[in-house]
PQR file of N, CA, C, O and H, with PARSE charges and radii, in Angstrom:
ATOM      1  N   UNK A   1      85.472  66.716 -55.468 -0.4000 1.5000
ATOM      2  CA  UNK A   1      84.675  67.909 -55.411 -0.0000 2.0000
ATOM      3  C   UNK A   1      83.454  67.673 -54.529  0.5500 1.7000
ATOM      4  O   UNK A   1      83.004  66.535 -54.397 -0.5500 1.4000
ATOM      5  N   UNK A   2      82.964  68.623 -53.982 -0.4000 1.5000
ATOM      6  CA  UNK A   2      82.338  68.614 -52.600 -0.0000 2.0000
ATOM      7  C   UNK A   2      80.463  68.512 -53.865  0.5500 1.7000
ATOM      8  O   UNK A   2      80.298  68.329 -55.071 -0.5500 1.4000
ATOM      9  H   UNK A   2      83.329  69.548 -54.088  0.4000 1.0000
ATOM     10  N   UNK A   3      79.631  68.715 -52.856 -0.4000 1.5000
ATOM     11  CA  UNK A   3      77.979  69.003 -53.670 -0.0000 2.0000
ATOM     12  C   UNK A   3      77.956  70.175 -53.593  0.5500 1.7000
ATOM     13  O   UNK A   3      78.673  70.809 -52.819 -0.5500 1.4000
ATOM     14  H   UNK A   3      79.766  68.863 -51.876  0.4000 1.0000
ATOM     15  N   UNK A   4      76.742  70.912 -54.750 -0.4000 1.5000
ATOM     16  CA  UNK A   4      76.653  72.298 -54.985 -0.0000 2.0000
ATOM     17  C   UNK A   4      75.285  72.093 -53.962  0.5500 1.7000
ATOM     18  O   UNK A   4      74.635  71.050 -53.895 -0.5500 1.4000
ATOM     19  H   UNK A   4      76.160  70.397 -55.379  0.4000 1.0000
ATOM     20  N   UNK A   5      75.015  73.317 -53.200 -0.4000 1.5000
ATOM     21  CA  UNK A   5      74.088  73.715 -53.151 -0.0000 2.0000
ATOM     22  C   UNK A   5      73.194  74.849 -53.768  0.5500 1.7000
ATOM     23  O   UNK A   5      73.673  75.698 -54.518 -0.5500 1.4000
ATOM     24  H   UNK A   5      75.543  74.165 -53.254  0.4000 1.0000
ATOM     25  N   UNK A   6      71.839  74.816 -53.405 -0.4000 1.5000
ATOM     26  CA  UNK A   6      71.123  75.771 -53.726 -0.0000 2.0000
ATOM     27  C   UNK A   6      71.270  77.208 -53.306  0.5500 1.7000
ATOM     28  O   UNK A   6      71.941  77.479 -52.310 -0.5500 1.4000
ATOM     29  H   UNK A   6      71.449  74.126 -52.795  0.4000 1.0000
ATOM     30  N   UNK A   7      70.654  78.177 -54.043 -0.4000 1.5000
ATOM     31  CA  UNK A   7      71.007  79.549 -52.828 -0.0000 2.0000
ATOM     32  C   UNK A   7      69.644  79.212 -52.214  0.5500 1.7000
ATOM     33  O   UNK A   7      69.385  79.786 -51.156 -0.5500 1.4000
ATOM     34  H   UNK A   7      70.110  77.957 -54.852  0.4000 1.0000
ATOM     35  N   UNK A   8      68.906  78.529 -52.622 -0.4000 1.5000
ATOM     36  CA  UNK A   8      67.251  78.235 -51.495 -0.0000 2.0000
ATOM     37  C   UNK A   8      67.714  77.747 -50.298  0.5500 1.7000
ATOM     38  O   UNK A   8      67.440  78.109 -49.154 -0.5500 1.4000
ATOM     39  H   UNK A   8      69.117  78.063 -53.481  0.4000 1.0000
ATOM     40  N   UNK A   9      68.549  76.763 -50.750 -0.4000 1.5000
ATOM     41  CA  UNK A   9      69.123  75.854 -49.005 -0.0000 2.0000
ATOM     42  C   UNK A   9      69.616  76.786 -48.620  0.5500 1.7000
ATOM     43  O   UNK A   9      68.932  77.429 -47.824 -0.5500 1.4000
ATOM     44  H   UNK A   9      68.772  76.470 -51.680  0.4000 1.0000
ATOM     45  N   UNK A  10      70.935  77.309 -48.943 -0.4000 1.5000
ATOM     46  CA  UNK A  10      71.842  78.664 -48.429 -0.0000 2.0000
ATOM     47  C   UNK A  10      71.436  80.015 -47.624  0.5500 1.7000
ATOM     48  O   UNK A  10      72.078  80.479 -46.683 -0.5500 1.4000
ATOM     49  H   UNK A  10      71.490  76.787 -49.590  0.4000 1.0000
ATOM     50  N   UNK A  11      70.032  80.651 -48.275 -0.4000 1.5000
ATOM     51  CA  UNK A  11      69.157  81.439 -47.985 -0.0000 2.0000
ATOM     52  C   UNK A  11      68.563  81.251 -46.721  0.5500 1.7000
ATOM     53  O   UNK A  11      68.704  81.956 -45.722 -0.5500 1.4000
ATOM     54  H   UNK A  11      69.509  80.274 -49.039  0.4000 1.0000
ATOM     55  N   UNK A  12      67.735  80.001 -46.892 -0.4000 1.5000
ATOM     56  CA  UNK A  12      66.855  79.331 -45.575 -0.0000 2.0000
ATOM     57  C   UNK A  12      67.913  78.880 -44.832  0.5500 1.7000
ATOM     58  O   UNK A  12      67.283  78.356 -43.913 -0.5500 1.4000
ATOM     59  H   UNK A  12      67.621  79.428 -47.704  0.4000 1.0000
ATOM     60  N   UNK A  13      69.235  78.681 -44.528 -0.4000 1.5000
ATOM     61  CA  UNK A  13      69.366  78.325 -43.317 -0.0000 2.0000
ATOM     62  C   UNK A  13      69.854  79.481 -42.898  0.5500 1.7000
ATOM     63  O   UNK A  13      69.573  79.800 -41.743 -0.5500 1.4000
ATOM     64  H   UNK A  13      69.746  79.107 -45.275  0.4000 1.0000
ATOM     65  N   UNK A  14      70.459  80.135 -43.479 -0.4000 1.5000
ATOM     66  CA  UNK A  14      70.908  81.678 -42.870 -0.0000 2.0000
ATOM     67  C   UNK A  14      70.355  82.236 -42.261  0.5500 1.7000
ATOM     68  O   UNK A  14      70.780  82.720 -41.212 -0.5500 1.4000
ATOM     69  H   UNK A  14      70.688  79.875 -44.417  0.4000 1.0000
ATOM     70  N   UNK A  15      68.929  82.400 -42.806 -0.4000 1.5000
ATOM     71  CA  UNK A  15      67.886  83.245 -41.861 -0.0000 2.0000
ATOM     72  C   UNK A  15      67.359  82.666 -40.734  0.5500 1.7000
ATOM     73  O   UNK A  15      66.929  83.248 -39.738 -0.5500 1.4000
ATOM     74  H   UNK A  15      68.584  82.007 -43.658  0.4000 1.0000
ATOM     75  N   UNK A  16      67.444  80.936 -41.047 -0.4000 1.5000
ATOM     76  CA  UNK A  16      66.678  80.648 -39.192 -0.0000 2.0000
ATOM     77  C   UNK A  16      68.079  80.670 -38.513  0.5500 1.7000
ATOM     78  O   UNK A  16      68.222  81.155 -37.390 -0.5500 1.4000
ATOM     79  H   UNK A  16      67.794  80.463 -41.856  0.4000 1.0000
ATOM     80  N   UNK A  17      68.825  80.279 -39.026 -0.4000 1.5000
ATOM     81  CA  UNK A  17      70.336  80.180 -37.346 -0.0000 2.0000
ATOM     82  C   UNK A  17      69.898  81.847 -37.090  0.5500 1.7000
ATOM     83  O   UNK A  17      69.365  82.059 -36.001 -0.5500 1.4000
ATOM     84  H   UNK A  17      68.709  79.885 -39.938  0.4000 1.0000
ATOM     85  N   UNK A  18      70.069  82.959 -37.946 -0.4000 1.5000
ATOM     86  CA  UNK A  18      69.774  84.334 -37.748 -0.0000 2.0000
ATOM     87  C   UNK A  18      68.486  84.663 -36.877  0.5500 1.7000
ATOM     88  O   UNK A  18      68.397  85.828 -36.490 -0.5500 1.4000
ATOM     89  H   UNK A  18      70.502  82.787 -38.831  0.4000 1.0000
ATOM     90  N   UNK A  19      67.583  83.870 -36.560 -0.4000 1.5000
ATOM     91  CA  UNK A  19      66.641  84.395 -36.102 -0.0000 2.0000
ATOM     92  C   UNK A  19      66.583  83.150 -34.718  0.5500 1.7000
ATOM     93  O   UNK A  19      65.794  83.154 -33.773 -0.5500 1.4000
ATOM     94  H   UNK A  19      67.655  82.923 -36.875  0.4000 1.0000
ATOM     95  N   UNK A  20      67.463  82.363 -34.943 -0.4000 1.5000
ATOM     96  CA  UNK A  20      67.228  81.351 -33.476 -0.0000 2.0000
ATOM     97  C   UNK A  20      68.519  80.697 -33.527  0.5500 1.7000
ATOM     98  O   UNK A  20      68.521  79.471 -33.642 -0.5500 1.4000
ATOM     99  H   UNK A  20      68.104  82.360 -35.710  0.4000 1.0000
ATOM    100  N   UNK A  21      69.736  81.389 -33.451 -0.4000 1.5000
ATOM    101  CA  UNK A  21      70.624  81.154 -32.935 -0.0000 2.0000
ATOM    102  C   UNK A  21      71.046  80.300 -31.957  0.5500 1.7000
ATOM    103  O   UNK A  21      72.030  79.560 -31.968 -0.5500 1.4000
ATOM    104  H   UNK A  21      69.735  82.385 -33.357  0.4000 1.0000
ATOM    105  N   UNK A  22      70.009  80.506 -30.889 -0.4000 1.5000
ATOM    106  CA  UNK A  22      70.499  79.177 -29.537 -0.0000 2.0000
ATOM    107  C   UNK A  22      69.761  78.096 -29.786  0.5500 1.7000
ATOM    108  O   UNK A  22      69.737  77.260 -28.883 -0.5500 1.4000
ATOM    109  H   UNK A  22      69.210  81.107 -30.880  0.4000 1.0000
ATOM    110  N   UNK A  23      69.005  77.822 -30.987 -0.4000 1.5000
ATOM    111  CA  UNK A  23      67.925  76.078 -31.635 -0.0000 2.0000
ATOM    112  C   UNK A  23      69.286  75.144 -32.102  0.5500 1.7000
ATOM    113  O   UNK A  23      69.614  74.061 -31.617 -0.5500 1.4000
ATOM    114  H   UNK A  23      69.025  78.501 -31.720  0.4000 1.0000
ATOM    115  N   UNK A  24      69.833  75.748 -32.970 -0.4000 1.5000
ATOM    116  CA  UNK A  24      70.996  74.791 -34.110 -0.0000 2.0000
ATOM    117  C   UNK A  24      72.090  74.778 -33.274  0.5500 1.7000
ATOM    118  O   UNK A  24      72.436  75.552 -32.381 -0.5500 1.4000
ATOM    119  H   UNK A  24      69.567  76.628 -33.363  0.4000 1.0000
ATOM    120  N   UNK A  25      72.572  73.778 -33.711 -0.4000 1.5000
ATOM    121  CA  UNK A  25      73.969  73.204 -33.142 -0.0000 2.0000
ATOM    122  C   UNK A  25      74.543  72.745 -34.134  0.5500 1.7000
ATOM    123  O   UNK A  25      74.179  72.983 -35.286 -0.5500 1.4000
ATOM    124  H   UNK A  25      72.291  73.150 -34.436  0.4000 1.0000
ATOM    125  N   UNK A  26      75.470  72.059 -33.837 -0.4000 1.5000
ATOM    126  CA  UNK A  26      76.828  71.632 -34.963 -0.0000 2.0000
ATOM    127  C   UNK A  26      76.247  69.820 -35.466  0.5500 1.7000
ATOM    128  O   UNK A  26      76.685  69.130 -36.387 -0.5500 1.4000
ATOM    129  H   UNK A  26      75.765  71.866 -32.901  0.4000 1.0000
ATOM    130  N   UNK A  27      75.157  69.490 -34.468 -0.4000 1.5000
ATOM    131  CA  UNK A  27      74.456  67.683 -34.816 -0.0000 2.0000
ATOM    132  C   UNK A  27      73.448  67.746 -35.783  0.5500 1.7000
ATOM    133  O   UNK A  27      72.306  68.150 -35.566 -0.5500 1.4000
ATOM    134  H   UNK A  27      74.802  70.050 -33.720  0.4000 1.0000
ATOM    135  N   UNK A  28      73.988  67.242 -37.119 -0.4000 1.5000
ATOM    136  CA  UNK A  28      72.724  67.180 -37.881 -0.0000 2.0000
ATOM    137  C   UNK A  28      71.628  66.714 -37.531  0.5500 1.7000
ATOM    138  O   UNK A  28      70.617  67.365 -37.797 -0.5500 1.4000
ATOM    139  H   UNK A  28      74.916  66.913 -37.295  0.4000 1.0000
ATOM    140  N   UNK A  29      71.513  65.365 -36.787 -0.4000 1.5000
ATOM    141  CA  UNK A  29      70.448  64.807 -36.004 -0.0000 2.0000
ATOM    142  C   UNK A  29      69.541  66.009 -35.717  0.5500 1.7000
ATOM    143  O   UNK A  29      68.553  66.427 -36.320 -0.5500 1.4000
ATOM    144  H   UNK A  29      72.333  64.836 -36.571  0.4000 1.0000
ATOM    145  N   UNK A  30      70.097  66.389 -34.745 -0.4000 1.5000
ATOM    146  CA  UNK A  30      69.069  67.591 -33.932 -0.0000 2.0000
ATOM    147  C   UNK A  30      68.439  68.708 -34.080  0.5500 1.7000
ATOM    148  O   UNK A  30      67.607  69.344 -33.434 -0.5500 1.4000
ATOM    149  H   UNK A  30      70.900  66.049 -34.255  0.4000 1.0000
ATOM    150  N   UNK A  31      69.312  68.890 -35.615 -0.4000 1.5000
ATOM    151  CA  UNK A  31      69.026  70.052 -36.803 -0.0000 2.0000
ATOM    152  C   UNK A  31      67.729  69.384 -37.070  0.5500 1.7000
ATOM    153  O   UNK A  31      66.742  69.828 -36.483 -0.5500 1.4000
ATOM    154  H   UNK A  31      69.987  68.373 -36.141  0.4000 1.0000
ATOM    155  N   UNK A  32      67.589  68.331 -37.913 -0.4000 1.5000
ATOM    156  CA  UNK A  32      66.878  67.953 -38.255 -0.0000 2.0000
ATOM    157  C   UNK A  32      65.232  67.553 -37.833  0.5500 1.7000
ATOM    158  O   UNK A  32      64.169  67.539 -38.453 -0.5500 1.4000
ATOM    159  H   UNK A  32      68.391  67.971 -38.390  0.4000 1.0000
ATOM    160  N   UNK A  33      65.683  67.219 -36.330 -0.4000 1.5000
ATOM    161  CA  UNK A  33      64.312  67.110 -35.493 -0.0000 2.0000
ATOM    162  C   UNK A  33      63.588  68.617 -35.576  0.5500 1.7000
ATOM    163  O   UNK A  33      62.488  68.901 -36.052 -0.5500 1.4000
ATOM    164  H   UNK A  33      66.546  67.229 -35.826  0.4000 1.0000
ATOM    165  N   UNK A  34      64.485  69.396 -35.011 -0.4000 1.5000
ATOM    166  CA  UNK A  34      64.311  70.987 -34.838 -0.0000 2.0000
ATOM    167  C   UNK A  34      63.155  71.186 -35.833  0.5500 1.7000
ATOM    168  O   UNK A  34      61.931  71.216 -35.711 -0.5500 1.4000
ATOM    169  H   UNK A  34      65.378  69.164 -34.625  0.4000 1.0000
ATOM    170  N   UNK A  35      64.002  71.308 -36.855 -0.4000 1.5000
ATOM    171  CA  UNK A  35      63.371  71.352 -38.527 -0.0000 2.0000
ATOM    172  C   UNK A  35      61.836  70.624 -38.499  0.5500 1.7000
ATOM    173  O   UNK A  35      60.747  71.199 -38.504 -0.5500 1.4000
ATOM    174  H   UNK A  35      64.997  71.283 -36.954  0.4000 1.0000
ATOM    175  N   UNK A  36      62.079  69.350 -38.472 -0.4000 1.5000
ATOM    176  CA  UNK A  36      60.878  68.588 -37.980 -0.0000 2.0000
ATOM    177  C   UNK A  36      59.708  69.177 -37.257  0.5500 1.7000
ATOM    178  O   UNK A  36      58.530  69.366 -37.559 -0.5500 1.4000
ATOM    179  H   UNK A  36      62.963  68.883 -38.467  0.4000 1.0000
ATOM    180  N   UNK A  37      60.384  69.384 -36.278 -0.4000 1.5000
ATOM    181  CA  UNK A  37      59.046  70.300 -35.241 -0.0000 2.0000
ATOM    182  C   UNK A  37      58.366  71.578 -35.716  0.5500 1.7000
ATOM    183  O   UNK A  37      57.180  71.854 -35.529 -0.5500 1.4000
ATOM    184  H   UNK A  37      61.341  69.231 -36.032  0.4000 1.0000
ATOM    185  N   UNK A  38      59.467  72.488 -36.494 -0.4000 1.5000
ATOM    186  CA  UNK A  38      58.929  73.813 -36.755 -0.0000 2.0000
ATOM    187  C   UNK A  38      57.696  73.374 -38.028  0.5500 1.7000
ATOM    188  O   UNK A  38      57.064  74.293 -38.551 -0.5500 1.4000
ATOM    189  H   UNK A  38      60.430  72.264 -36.646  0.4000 1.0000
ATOM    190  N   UNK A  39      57.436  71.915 -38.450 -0.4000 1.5000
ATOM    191  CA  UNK A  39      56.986  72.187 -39.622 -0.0000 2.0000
ATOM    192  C   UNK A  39      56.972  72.916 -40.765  0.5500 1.7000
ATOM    193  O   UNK A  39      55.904  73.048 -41.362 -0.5500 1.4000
ATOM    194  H   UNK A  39      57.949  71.169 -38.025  0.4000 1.0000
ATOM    195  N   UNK A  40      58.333  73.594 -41.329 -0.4000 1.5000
ATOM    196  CA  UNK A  40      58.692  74.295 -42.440 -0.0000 2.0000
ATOM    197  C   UNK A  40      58.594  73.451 -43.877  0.5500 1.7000
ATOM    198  O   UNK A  40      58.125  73.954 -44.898 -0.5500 1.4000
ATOM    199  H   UNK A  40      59.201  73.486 -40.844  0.4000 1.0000
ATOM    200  N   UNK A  41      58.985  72.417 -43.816 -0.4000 1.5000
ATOM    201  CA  UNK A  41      58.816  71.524 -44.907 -0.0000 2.0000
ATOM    202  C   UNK A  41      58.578  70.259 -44.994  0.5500 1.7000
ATOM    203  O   UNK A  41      58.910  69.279 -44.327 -0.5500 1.4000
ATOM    204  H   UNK A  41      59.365  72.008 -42.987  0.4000 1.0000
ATOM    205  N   UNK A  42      57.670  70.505 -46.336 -0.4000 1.5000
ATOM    206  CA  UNK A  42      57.062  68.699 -46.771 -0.0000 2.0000
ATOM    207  C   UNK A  42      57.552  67.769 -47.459  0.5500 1.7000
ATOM    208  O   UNK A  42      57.108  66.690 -47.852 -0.5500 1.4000
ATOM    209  H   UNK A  42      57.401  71.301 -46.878  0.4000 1.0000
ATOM    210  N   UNK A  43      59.018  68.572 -47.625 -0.4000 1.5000
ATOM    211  CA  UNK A  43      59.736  67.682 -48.906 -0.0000 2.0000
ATOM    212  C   UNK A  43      61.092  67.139 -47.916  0.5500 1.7000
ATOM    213  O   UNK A  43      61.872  67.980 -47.471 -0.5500 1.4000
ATOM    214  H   UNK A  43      59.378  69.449 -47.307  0.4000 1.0000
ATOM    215  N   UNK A  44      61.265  65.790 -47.652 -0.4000 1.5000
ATOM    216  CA  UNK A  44      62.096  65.514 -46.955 -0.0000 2.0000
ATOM    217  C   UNK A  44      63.556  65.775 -47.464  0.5500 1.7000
ATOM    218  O   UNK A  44      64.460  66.441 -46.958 -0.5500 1.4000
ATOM    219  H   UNK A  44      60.631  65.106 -48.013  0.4000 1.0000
ATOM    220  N   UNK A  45      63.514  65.153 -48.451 -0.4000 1.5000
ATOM    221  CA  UNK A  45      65.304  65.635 -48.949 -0.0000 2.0000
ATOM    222  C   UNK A  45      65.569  67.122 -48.884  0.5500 1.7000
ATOM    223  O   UNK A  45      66.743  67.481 -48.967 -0.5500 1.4000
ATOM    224  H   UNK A  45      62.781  64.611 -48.862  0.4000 1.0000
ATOM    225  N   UNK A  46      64.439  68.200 -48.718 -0.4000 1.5000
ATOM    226  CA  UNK A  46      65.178  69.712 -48.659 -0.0000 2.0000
ATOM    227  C   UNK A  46      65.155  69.836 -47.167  0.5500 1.7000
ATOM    228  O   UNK A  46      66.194  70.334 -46.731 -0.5500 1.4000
ATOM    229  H   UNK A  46      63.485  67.908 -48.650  0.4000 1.0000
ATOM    230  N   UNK A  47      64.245  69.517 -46.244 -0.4000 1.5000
ATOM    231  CA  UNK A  47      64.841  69.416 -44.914 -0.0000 2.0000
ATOM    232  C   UNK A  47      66.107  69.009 -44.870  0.5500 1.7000
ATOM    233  O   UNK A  47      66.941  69.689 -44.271 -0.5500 1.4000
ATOM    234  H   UNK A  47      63.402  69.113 -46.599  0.4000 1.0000
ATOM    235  N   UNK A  48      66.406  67.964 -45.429 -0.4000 1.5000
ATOM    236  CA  UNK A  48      67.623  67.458 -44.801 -0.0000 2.0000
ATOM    237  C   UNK A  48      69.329  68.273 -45.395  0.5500 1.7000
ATOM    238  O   UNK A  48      70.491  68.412 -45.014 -0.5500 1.4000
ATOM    239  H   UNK A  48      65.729  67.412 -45.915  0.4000 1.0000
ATOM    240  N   UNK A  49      68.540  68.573 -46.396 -0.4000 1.5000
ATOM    241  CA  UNK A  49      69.716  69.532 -46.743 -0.0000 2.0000
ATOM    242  C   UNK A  49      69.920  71.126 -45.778  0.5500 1.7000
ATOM    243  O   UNK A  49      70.919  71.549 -45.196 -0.5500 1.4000
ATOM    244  H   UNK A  49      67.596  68.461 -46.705  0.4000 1.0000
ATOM    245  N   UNK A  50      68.765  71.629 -45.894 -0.4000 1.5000
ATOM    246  CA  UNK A  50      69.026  72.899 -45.018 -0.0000 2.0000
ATOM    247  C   UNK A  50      69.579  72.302 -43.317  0.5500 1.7000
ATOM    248  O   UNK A  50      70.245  73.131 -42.696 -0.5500 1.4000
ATOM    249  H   UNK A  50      67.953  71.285 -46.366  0.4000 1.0000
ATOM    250  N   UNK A  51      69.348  71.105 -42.694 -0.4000 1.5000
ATOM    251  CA  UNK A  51      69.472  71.084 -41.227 -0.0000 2.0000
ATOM    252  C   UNK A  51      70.964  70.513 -41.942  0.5500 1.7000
ATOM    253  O   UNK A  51      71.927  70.522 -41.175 -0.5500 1.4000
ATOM    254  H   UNK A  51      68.807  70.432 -43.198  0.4000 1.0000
ATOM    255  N   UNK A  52      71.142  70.153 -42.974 -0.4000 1.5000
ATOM    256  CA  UNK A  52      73.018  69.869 -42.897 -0.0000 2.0000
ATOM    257  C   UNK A  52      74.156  71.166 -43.810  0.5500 1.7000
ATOM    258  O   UNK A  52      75.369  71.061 -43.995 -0.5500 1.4000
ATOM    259  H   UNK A  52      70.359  70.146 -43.597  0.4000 1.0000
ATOM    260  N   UNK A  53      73.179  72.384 -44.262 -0.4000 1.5000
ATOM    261  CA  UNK A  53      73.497  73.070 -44.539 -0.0000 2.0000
ATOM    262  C   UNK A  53      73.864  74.151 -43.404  0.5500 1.7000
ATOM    263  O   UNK A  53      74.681  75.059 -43.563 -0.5500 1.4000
ATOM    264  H   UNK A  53      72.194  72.469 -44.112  0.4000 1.0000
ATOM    265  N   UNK A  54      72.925  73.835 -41.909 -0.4000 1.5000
ATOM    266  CA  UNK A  54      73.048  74.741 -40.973 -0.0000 2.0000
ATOM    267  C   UNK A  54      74.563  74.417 -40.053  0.5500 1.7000
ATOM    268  O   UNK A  54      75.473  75.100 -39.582 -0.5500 1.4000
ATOM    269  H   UNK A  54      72.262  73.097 -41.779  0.4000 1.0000
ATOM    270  N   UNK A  55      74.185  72.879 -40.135 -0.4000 1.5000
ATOM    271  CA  UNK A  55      75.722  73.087 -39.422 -0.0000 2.0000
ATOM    272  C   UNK A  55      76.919  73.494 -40.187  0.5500 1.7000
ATOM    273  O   UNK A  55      77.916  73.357 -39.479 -0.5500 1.4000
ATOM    274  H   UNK A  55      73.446  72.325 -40.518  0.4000 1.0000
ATOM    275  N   UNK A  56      77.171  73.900 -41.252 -0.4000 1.5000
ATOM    276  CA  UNK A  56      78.499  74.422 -41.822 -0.0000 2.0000
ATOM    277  C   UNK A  56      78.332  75.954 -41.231  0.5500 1.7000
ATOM    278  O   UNK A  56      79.230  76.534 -40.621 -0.5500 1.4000
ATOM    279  H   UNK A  56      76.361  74.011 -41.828  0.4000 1.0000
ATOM    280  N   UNK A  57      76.679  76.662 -41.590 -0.4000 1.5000
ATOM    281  CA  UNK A  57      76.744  77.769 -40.823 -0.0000 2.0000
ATOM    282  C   UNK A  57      76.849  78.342 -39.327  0.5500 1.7000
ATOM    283  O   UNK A  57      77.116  79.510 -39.044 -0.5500 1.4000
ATOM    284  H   UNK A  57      75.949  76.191 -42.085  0.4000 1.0000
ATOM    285  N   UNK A  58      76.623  77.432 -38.536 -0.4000 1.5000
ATOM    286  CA  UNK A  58      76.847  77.181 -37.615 -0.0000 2.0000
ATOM    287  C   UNK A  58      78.523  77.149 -36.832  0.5500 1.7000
ATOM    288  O   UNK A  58      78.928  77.887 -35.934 -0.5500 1.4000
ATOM    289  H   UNK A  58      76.406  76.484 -38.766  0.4000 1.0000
ATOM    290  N   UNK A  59      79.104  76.270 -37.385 -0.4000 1.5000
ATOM    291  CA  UNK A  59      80.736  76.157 -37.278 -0.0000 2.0000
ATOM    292  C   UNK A  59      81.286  77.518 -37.913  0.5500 1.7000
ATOM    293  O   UNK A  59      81.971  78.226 -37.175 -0.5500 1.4000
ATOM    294  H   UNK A  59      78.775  75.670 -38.115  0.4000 1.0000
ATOM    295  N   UNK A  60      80.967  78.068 -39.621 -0.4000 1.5000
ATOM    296  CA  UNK A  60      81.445  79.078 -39.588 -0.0000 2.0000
ATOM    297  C   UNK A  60      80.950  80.394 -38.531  0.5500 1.7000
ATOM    298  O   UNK A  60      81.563  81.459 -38.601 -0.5500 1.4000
ATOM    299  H   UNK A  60      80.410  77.493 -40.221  0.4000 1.0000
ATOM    300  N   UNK A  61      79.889  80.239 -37.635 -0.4000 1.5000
ATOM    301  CA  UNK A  61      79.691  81.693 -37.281 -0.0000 2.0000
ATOM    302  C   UNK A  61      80.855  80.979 -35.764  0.5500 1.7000
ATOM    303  O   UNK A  61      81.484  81.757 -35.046 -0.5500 1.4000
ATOM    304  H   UNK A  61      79.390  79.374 -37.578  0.4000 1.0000
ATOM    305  N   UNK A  62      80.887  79.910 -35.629 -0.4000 1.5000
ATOM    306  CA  UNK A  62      81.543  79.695 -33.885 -0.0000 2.0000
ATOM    307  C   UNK A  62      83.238  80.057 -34.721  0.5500 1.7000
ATOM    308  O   UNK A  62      84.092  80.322 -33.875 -0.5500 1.4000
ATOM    309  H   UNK A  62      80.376  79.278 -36.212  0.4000 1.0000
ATOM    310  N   UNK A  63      83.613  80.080 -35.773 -0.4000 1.5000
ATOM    311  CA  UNK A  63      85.000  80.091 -35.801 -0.0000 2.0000
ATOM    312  C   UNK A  63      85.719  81.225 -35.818  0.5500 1.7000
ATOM    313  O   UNK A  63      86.919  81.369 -35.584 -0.5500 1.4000
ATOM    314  H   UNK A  63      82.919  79.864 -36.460  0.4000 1.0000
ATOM    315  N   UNK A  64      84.168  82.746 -36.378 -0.4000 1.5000
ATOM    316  CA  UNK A  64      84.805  83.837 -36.307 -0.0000 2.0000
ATOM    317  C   UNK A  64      84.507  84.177 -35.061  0.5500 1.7000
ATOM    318  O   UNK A  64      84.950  85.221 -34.583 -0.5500 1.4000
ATOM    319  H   UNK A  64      83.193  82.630 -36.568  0.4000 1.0000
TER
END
């Protein structure tokens, strides 16, 4: 069985790929810097979940 996420992680990444579509890519790495730079969060483990929550959203929006 896979990890549950939050609807907080779920929520927050929806809305930034939604609002900056050409930032995220499918590399968590780079999610993560991204994330980094915008200064959105102080808590490292929820960064890292939303920049690895973005690439699933990410792949699902390239597959439809």
């Amino acid at each position: 069985m896979g990890r549950v996420r939050t609807k907080m992680v779920k929520s927050i990444s929806k809305k930034l790929v939604d609002n900056n579509p050409e930032k995220f890519s499918t590399d968590f790495e780079k999610n993560k810097k991204i994330l980094e730079e915008m200064q959105l969060f102080t808590d490292k483990p929820v960064r890292n979940k939303v920049a690895g929550y973005i690439v699933t959203v990410v792949e699902k929006s390239k597959a439809e």
